[in-house]
C-alpha positions as CSV (number, residue, x, y, z in Angstrom):
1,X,-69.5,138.9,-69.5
2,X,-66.8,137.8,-71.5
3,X,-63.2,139.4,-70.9
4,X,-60.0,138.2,-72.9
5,X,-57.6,136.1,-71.0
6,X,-55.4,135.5,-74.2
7,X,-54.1,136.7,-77.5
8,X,-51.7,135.8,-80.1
9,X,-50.9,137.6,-83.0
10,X,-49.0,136.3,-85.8
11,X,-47.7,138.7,-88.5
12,X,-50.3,141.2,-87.6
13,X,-48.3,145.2,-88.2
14,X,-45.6,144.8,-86.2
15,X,-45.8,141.9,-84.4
16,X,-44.2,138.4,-86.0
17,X,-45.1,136.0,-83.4
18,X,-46.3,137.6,-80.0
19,X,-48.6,136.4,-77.1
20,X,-50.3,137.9,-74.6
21,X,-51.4,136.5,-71.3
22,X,-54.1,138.8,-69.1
23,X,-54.8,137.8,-65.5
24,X,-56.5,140.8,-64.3
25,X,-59.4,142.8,-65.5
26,X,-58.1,146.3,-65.7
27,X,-54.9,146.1,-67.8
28,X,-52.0,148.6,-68.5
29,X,-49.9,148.3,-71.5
30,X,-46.7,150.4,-71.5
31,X,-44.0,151.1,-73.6
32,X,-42.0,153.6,-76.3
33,X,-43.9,154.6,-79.4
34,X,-43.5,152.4,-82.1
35,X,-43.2,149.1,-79.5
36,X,-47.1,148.3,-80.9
37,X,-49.3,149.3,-77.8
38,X,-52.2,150.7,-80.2
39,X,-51.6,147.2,-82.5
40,X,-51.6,145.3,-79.7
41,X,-55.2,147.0,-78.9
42,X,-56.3,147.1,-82.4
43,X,-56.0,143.2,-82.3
44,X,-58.7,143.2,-79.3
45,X,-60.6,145.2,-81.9
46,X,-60.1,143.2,-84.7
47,X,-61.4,140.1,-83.0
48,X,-64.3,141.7,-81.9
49,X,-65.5,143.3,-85.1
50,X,-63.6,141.0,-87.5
51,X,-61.8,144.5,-88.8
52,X,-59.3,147.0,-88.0
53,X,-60.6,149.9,-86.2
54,X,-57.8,152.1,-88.1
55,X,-58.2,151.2,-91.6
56,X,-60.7,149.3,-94.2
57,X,-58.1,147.1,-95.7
58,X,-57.0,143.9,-94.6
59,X,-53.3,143.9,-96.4
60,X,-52.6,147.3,-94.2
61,X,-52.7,145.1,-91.1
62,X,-50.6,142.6,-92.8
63,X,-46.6,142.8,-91.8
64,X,-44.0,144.0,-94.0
65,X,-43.2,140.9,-96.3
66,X,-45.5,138.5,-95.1
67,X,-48.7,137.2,-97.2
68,X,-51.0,137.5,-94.5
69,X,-51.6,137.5,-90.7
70,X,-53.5,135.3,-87.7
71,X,-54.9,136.9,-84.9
72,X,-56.4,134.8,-81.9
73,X,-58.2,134.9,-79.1
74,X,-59.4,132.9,-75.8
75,X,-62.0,135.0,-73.7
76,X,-63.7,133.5,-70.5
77,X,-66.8,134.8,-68.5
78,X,-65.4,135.9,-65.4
79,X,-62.6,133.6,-64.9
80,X,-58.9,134.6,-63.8
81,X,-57.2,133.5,-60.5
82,X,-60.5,131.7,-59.2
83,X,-60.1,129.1,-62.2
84,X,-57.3,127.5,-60.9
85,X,-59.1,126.0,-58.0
86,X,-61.9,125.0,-60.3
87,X,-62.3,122.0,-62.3
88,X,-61.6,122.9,-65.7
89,X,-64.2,120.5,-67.6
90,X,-67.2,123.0,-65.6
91,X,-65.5,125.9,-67.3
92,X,-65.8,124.7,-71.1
93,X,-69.0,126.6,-71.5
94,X,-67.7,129.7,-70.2
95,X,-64.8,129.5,-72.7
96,X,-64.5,131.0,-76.2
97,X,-61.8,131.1,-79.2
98,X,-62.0,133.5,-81.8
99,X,-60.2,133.0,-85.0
100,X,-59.3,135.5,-87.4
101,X,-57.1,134.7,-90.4
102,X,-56.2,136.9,-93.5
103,X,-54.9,135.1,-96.3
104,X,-55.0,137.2,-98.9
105,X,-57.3,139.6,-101.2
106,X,-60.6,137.7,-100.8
107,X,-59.2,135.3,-98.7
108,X,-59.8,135.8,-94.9
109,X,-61.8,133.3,-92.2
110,X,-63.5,133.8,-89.0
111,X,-64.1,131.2,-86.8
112,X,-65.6,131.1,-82.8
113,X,-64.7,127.9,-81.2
114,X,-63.5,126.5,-84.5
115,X,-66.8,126.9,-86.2
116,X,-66.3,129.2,-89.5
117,X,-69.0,131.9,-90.0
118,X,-71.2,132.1,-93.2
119,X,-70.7,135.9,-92.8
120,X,-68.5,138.2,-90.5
121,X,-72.1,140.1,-89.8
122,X,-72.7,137.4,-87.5
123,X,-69.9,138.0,-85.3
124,X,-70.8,141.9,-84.4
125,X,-72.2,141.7,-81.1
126,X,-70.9,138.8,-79.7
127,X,-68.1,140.2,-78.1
128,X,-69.8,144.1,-77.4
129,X,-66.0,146.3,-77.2
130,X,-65.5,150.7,-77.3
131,X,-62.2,152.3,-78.4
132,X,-61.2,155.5,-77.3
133,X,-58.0,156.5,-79.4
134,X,-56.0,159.9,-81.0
135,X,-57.8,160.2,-84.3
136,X,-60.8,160.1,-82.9
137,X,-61.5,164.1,-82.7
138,X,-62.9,163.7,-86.3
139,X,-66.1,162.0,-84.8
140,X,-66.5,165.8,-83.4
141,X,-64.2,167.8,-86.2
142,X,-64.5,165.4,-89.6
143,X,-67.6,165.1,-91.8
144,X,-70.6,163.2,-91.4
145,X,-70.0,159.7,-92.5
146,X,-68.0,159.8,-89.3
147,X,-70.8,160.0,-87.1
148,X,-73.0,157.9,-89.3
149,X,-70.3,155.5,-88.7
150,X,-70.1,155.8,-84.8
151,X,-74.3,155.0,-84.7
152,X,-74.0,152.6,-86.9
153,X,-71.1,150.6,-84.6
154,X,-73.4,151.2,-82.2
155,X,-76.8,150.0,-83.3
156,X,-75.1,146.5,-85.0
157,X,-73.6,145.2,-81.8
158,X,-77.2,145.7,-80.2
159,X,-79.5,144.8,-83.4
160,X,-78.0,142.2,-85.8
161,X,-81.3,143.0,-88.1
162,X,-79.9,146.6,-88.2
163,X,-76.6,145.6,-89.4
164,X,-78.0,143.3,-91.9
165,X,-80.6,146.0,-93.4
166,X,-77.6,148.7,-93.4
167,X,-75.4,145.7,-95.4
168,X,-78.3,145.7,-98.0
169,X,-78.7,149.5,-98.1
170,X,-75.2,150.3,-98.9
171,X,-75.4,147.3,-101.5
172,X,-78.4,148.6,-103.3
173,X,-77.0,152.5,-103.3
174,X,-73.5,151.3,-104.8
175,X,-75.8,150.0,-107.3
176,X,-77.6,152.7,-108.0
177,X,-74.9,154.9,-107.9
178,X,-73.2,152.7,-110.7
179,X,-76.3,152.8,-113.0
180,X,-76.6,157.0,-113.2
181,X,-73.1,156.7,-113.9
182,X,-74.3,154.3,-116.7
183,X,-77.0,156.7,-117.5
184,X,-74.5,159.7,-117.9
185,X,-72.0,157.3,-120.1
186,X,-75.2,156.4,-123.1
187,X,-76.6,159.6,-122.6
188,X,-80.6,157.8,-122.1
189,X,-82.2,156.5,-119.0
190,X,-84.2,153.5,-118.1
191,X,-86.4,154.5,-115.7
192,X,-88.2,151.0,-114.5
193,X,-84.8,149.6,-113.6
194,X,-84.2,153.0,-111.3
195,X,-86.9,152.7,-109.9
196,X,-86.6,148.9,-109.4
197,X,-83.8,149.8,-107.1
198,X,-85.3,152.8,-105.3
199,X,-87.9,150.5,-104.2
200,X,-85.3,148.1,-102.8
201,X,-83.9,150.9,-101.0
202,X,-86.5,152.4,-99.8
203,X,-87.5,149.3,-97.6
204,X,-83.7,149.0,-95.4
205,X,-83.7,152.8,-95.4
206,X,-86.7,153.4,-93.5
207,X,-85.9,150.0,-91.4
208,X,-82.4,152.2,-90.9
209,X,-84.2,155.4,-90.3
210,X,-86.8,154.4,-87.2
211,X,-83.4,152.5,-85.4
212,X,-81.4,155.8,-85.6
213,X,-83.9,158.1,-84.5
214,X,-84.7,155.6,-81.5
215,X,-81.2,155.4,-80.6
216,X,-79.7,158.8,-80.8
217,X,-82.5,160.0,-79.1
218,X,-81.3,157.7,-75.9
219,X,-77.4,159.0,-77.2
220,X,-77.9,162.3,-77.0
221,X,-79.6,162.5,-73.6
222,X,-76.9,160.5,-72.1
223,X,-73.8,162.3,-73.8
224,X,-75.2,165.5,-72.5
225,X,-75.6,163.7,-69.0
226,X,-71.8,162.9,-69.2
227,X,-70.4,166.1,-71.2
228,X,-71.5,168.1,-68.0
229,X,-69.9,165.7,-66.1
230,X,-66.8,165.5,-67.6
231,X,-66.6,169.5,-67.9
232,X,-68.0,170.4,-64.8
233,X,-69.9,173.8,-65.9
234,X,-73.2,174.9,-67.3
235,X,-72.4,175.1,-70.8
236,X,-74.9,174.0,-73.1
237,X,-74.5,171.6,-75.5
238,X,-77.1,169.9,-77.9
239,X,-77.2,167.5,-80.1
240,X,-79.5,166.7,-83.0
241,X,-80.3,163.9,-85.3
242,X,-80.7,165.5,-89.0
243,X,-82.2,163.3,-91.3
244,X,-83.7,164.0,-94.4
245,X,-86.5,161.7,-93.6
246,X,-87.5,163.7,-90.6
247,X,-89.5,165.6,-92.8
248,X,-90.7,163.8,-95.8
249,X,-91.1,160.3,-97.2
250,X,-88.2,158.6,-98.2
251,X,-90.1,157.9,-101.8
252,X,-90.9,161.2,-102.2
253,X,-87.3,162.6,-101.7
254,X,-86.0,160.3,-104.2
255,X,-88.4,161.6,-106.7
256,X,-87.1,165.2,-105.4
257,X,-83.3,164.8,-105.8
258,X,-84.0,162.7,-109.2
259,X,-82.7,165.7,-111.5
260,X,-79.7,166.7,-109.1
261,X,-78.7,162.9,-109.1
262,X,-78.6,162.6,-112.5
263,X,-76.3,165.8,-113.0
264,X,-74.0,164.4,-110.3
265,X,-74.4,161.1,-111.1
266,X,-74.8,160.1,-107.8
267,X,-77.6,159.6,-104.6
268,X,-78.6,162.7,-103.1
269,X,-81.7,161.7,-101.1
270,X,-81.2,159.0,-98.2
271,X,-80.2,157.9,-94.9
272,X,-76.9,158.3,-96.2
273,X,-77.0,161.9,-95.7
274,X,-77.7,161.5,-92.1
275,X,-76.0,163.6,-89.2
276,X,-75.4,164.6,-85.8
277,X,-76.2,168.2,-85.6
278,X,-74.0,169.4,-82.4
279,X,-73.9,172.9,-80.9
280,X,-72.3,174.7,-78.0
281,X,-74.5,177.5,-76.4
282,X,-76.1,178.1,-79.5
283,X,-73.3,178.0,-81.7
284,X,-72.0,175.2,-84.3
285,X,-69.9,173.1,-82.0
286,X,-66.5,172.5,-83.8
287,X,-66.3,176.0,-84.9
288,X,-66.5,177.6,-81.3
289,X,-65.6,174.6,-79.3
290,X,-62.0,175.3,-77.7
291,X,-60.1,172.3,-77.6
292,X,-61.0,170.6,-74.2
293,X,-64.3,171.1,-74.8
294,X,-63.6,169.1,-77.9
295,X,-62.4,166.3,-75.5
296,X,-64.9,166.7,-73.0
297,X,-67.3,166.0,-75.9
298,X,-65.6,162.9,-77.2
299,X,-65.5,161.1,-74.0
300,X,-69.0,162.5,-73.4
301,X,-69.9,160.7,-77.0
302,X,-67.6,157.4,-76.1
303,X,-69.0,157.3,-72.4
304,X,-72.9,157.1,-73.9
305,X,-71.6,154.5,-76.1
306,X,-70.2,152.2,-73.4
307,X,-73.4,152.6,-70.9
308,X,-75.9,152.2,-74.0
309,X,-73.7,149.0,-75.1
310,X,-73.8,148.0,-71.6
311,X,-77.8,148.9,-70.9
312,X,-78.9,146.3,-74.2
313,X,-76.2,143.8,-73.9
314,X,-76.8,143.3,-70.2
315,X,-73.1,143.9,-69.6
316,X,-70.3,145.9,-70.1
317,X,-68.6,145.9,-72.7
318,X,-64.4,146.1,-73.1
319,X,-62.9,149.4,-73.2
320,X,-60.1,149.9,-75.6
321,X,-58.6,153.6,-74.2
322,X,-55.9,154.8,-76.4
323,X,-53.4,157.2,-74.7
324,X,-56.1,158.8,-73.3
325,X,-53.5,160.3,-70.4
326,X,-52.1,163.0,-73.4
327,X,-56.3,164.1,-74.0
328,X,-57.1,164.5,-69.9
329,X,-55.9,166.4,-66.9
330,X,-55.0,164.6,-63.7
331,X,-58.6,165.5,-62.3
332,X,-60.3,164.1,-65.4
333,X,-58.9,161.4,-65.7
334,X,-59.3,159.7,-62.5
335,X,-62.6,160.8,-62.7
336,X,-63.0,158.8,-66.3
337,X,-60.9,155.7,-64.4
338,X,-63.5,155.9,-61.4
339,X,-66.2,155.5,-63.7
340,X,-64.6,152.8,-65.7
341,X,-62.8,150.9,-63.7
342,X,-65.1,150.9,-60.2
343,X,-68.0,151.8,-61.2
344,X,-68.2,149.0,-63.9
345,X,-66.9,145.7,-64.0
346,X,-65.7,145.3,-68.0
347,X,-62.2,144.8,-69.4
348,X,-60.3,147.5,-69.8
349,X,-57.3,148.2,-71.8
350,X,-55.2,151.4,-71.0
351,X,-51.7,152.1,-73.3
352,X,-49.3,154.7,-72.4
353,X,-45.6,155.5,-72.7
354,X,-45.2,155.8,-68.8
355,X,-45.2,152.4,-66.7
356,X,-45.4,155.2,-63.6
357,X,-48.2,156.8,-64.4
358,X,-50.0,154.4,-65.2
359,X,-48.9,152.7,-61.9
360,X,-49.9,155.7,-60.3
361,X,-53.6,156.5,-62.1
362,X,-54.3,152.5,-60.8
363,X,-53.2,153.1,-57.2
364,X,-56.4,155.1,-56.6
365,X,-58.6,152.4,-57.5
366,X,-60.3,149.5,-55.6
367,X,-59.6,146.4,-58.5
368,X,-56.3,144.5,-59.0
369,X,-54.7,145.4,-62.2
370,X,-51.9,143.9,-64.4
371,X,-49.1,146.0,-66.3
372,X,-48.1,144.5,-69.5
373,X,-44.5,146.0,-70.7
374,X,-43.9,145.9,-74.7
């Protein structure tokens, strides 16, 4: 597996010219809010997904001032102390650099061991990571292009086709999105060029359709495994993939929703409409839910992510946990760290605003760990 040994970040949000060092494989960072201990983890991210996990644009990661920003990274398969005693021309295989640089509106580059990628698409994967951070209740609480979005992270660091069908359906929709608009704006409609592109979408969206249901139904059994866990009681909690294509053919719905999409001027019928369908006991979930079971859920969710990330990939993955001390008990958390840390051997990084605790919440485990103080 790979784990990051290196980072420097180079006017990237708050950080002008910065590098990071990691020796170990569990690794604390510490310091007072606003020092850039979430930056300093969403620069792991970046260079794993080529993106921000907080935001879609580029210029929001950029520095106040500066034109754009470099982030880079070394990782190396299993190699920290035991390098020094090894000859370094053995370990040139095991060693990679990512290369991320912004330069502008439609002017960024990605590069892995100085070789530039056609397309960022073929990046996902490579370097398999989860994030755990504050805002991320709204997976549970927000709508459902949150949760399509957490399956679809998923599926494209295991299935590159997946990620590359998605790329096409969302292509095709904006398209046919833009043309009822069209259709509303000259008042007539041209039927063969609609249904020109429902054909085209029809193809990625069933291709998107089979994946999902495959995968959440392996989700959902483990994040009700680890929800139980976590809680420690017998409350019931399911969760259900809801898709309009569970129940008819995805040709046929188009033809259904045709008249509602041309009074909203928009695409009713698809996989775009998909959702997790979660209840507690019975009940709809983030109505009823009280707020640790809330948390108990979304580390539930997060925890199925890392072991199904971990099952395909054939290794672990790097955990990104985000102040995760402020969402978890004493009890909790150890038992999250256990799991983690001892139980699996990926990179993890863990901020907080306490060098002590986190001192303290390592103590208990069996690995070496490193503190690094912003």
């Amino acid at each position: 597996m790979q784990r990051f040994t290196k980072i420097t970040a180079t006017q990237f949000k708050n950080y002008s010219f910065s590098t990071f060092n990691f020796t170990e494989r569990i690794i604390g960072i510490c310091g007072l809010n606003g020092k850039g201990k979430t930056n300093l983890l969403d620069a792991i991210y970046y260079l794993c997904f080529t993106r921000s996990y907080f935001t879609k644009t580029d210029s929001l990661n950029t520095q106040f001032d500066a034109n754009g920003f470099r982030l880079e990274g070394i990782t190396a398969t299993d190699v920290f102390k035991e390098a020094v005693a090894v000859d370094p021309e053995s370990l040139a295989n095991k060693i990679n650099k990512i290369i991320c640089v912004f330069k502008g509106v439609g002017k960024k580059e990605v590069s892995l061991n100085d070789v530039p990628y056609a397309k960022y698409s073929e990046h996902i994967g490579k370097f398999p990571c989860v994030m755990v951070a504050p805002d991320d209740i709204e997976l549970i609480m927000g709508g459902s292009e949150e949760r399509r979005r957490f399956i679809d992270t998923v599926i494209s660091q295991i299935d590159a086709e997946y990620l590359q069908q998605l790329i096409i359906y969302t292509k095709v929709l904006q398209q046919r999105n833009s043309l009822l608009k069209k259709f509303a704006e000259q008042g007539k409609v041209d039927w063969t060029l609609l249904e020109v592109l429902d054909d085209q979408l029809i193809l990625p969206g069933n291709y998107i359709y089979q994946k999902r249901k495959n995968f959440t139904h392996q989700l959902i059994t483990l994040a009700q495994q680890f929800y139980n866990q976590i809680a420690s009681n017998d409350e019931v909690v399911t969760l259900q993939y809801e898709s309009q294509l569970n129940n008819s053919d995805f040709f046929v719905i188009l033809n259904q929703f045709r008249q509602k999409d041309f009074i909203l001027q928009r695409s009713n019928g698809g996989i775009h409409k998909d959702d997790l369908l979660i209840q507690l006991n019975g009940q709809v979930f983030k109505t009823t839910a009280s707020q640790g079971q809330r948390k108990s859920l979304l580390f539930a969710l997060k925890l199925a992510e890392f072991d199904l990330l971990k099952i395909n990939k054939g290794f672990a993955p790097i955990l990104l946990l985000d102040d995760v001390f402020e969402k978890l008990d004493n009890s909790r958390m150890q038992n999250l760290l256990h799991w983690v840390c001892n139980k699996n051997n990926g990179q993890v990084f863990i901020t907080d605003t306490h060098k002590e605790r986190l001192e303290q919440a390592f103590s208990g485990l069996q690995s070496d760990y490193q503190i690094v103080e912003l």
